[in-house]
N, C-alpha and C positions, 0 to 999 in steps of 0.2 A: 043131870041138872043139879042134884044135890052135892055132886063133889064138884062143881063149877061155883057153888055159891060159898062151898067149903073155902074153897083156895082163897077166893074173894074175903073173903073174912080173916084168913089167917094174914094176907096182902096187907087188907088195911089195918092189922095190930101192929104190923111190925113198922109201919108210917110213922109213930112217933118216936121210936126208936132210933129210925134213920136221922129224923129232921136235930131229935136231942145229941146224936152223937155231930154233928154237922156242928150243930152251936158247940159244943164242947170245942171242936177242934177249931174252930173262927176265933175262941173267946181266947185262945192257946196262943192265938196267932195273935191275937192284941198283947195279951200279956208278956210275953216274949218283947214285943218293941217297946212297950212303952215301959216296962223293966231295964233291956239290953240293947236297945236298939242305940243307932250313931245317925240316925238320919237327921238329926238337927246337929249334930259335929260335922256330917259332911256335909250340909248345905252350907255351914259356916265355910268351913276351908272353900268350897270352891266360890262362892261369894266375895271373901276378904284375901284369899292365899292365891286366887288366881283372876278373881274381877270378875270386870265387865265382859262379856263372849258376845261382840258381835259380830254374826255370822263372818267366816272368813277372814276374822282376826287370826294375831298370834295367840289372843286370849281363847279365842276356842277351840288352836289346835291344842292349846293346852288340857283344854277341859277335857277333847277326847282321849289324851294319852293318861292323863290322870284317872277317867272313867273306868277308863279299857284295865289298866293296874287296878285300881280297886274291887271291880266284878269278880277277876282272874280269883281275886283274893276271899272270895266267897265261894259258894260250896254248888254252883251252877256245873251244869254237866257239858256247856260251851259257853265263852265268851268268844263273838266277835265283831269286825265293824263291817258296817255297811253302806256304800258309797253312797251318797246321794249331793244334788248340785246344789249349793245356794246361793243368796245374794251377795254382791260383794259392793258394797260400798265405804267408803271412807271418809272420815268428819274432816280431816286435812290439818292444818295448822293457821287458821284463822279465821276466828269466829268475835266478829267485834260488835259492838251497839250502841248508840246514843239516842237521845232528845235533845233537840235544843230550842229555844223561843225568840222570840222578836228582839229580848232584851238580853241577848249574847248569852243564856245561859245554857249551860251542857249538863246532861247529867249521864255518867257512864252506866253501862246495862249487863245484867249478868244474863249472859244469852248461850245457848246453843242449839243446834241444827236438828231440825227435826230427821228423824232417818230417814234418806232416801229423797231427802229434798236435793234438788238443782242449786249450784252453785250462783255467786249472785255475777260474776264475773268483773269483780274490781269492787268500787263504795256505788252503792245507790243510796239515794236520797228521795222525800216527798213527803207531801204531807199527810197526815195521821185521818183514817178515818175508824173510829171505836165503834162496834157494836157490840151486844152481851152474846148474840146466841149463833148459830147457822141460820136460824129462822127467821131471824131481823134480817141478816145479811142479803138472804133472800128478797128481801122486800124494798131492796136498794137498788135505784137505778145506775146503768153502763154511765151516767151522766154525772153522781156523785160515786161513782168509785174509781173509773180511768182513772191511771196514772196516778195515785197514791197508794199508800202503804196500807192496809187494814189489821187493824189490832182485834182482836176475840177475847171476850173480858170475863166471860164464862168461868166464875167460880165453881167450889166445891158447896152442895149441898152439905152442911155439917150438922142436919137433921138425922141423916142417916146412922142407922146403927153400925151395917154391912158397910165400911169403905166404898168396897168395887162399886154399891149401887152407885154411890156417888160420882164415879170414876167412870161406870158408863153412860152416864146422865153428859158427862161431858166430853167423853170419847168423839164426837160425831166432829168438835172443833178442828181436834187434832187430825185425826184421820180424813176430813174430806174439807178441811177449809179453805185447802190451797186453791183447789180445782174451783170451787163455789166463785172463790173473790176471781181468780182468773177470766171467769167466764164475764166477768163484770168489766175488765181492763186493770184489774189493780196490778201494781209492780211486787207484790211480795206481800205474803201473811204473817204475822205473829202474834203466838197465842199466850195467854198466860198458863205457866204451870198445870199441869194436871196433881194437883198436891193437896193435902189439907190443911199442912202447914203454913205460915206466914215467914219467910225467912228468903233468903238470897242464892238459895242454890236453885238454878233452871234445871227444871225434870224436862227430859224428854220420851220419844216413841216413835215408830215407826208410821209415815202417811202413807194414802194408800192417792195416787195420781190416777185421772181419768185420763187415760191415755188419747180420748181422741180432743183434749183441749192443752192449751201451750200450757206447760209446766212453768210456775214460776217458784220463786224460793221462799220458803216456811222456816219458822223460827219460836221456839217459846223461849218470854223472859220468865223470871224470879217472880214467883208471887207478891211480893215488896215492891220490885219495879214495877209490875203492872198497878200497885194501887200510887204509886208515885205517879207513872205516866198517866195516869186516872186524874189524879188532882192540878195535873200542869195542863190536860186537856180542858179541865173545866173553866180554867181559865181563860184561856187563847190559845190559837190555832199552833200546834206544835210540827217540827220536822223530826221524821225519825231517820238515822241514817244507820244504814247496816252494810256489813261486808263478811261472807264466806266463800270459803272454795272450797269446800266437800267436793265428792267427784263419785258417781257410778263407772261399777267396770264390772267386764263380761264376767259370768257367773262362775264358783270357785268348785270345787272338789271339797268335800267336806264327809263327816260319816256320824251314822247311827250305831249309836255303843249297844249294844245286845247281850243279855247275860239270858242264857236256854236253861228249861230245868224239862226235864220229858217226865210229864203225867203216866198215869196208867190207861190211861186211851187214846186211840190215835183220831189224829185230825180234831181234834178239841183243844183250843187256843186259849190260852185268857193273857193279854198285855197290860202291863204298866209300864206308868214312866213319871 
């Protein structure tokens, strides 16, 4: 008993030892990046030297052959790829937008395609119906929404400290507005920007379609254009006409860059990415 309570004791001296050499080596591992590290050089390069990667672009086969080279070039004990399928969609070459009013006026719209939206199949046209949230929209009837356009006017909270809070405050537009206004008869959603900024460039994202209701076509404009078509709605009843042909197609070949380092135990994982 007395050398079972020995061990015990000598056990837990050597506890803060382990825990202090652990920090030691953690604080090594900061120190080293944020001294030497490149991860903010190479998020640059592959951000501005190679763009935008969506999925089953040429911009992503880029990014895996540039990955797979960079790993190689670090001190891993295997780099390789690893197949996996993904989406393959395409924005197309025509993404156009307007308003126009009773009184012959147009105003051109900076717009593009939300990912994965349905093409509109030529110009549609209809009139504008505005609400702020998913929550209003919800509470619209099949009798005011048929057959118009629905706009989503859902700003950024700019109370927030965190961005992203604000960004998934208004996620729910982007990602489920198509299918909501559908289920109601409208011809087509567009949302404003998911942005903070106030300026003319349309941000877009990926939506996620309820597969078991008709797909119609999704669009955000320019945070600018939405408070423009904001003030031409207050006025009188507005037309908005749009036109894309994006296009979904059968799913691509793609891969997962992998760079291996083998620990000193087996079957003990740890991933990044």
């Amino acid at each position: 008993m007395k050398q079972i309570i020995i061990v015990i004791v000598l056990f837990l001296l050597t506890l803060p030892s382990f825990s202090q050499n652990d920090s030691v080596f953690v604080r090594k591992i900061y120190d080293e990046a944020l001294e030497k590290g490149q991860a903010h050089e190479n998020l640059r390069y592959l951000c501005k030297n190679i763009g935008a990667r969506i999925t089953a672009s040429a911009e992503a086969e880029m990014a895996v052959r540039w990955g797979f080279e960079l790993l190689k070039s670090y001190a891993f004990d295997s780099v390789y790829l690893q197949e996996t399928k993904v989406p393959h969609w395409e924005r197309g070459t025509t993404e156009a937008a307007w308003i126009s009013n009773s009184s012959n006026q147009y105003l051109k719209l900076n717009v593009l395609a939300l990912g994965g939206s349905v093409a509109t199949n030529g110009l549609i046209e209809a009139e504008v119906v505005v609400v702020q949230t998913i929550d209003e929209l919800k509470t619209k009837s099949a009798k005011e929404i048929k057959d118009k356009i629905v706009f989503i006017n859902q700003a950024f909270d700019q109370k927030f400290i965190n961005t992203f809070s604000s960004y998934g405050h208004c996620y729910p537009i982007r990602a489920n507005g198509a299918s909501e206004a559908s289920k109601l008869g409208a011809k087509a959603v567009i949302i404003r920007s998911l942005s903070t900024p106030t300026d003319h460039f349309a941000h877009t994202g990926v939506l996620n379609y309820d597969e078991t209701i008709k797909k119609i076509p999704a669009a955000a404009i320019s945070t600018k254009d939405a408070d423009a078509l904001i003030n031409w709605y207050a006025k009188e009843k507005i037309k908005f006409s749009l036109e894309m042909d994006c296009k979904t197609y059968p799913e691509a070949i793609s891969y997962n860059v992998i760079g291996e380092m083998k620990g000193t135990k087996d079957n003990k994982i740890i991933t990044f990415g």
